[in-house]
C-alpha positions in Angstrom: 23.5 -32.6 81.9 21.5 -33.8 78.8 20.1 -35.9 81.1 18.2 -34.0 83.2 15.3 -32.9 82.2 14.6 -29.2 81.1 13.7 -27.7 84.3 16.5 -29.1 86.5 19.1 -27.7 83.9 18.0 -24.2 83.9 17.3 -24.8 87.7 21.0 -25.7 87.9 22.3 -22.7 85.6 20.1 -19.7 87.7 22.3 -21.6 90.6 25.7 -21.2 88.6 24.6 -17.6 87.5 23.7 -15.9 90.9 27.1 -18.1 92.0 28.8 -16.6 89.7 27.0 -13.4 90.4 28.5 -12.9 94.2 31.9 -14.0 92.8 32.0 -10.9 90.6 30.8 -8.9 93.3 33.4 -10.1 95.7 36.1 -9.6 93.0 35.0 -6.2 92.3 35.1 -5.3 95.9 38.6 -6.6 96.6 40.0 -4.5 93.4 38.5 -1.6 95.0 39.7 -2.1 98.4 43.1 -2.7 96.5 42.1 0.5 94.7 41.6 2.2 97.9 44.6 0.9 99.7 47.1 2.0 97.0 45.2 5.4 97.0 46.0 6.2 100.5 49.9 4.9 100.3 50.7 7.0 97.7 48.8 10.2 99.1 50.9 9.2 102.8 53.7 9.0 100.4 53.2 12.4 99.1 52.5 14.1 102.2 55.4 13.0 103.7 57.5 14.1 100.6 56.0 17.2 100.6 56.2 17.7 105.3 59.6 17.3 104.3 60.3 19.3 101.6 58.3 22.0 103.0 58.0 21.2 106.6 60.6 24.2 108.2 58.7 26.8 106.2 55.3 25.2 107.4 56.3 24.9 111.1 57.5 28.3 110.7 54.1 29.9 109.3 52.0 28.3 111.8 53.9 29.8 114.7 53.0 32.9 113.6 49.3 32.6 113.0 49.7 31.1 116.8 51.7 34.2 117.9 48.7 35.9 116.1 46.0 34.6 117.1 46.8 34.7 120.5 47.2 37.9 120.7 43.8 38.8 119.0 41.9 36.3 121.0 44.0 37.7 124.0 40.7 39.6 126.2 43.2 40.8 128.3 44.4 43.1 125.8 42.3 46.1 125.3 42.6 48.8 122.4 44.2 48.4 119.1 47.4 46.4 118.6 50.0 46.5 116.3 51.4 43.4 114.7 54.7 43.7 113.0 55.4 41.1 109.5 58.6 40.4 108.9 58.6 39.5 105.3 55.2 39.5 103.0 54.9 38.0 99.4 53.3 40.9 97.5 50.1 40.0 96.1 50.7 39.6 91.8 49.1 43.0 90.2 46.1 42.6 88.1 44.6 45.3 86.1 41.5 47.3 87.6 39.2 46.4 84.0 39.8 42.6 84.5 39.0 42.9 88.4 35.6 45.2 87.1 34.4 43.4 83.7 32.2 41.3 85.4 30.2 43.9 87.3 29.6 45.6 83.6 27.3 42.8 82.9 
């Protein structure tokens, strides 16, 4: 490389740079897709843990907002209607100043 004379070595090195430029890029888009890829198999992963862990109950629920649903979409059905729950989770108590304090300000 001595050689050559000044301009065809830094010629030759902007070539090796913007080469070595696009290998970067490439290598950083191949980690991400990597990145990406592992993402996604771990999130499937954990959805399907958690369909099965929880899938009866889920299944369950959603019939019942169908049942509901129909029935208040339902134009057929005119006046009110009662809907009957079989089981409720109470809602956790919280006290009336905490629900209030902001409204002070």
């Amino acid at each position: 490389m001595r050689s050559f004379p000044v301009e065809k070595r830094l010629t030759i090195l902007v070539c090796l740079l913007q080469d070595l430029r696009y290998q970067v890029i490439d290598d950083l888009l191949e980690m991400v897709d990597a990145l990406v890829g592992r993402t996604f198999t771990e999130a499937e992963k954990d959805r399907k843990d958690l369909l099965a862990k929880h899938g009866k109950a889920l299944n369950l629920h959603l019939r019942r907002f169908r049942a509901v649903a129909q029935v208040l979409l339902d134009p057929s059905i005119g006046g009110s209607v009662t809907i009957r729950v079989k089981s409720a989770t109470p809602l956790k108590s919280r006290s009336r100043t905490a629900d209030t304090d902001h409204y002070r300000r």
